[in-house]
C-alpha positions, 0 to 999 in steps of 0.5 A: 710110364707104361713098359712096351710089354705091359703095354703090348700085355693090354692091347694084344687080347683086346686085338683079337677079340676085335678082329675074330669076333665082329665075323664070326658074330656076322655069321663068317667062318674062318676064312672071313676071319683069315681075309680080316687078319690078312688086311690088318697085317697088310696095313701094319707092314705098309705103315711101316714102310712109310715110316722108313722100313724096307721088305724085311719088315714082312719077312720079320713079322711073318717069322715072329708069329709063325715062332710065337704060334709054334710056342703057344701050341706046344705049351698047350699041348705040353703044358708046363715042363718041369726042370731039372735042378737047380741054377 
């Protein structure tokens, strides 16, 4: 059986080709990309409500990925950070 992470590792890059790509192709720019993302987000949190979620669930995801991006960029600009010693 697949991890949730292998599985997360598959789907994720395929995700955002699917939703950057289609308009910017289409002659969009970054808003039409933006509106896309925000209605893709909007239908994940509601059918998770449905599935027995409550208002948190926004605030949760919505902190996931402003941390996920704030980690990401850092890497890029910092690239690998070598440690010091050894545990």
């Amino acid at each position: 059986m697949t991890s949730q992470s292998e599985l997360h590792n598959r789907l994720a890059g395929d995700i955002v080709k699917m939703i950057v790509m289609p308009p910017l192709e289409a002659g969009g720019d970054f808003k039409d990309v933006m509106v896309l993302l925000e209605s893709v987000i909007a239908g994940v949190v509601l059918g998770m409500f449905k599935l027995g979620g409550d208002n948190i669930v926004l605030d949760t995801v919505l902190a996931g990925v402003k941390a996920r991006v704030e980690e990401i960029m850092a890497r890029e600009r910092l690239g690998p950070l070598p440690t010091k010693g050894s545990a």
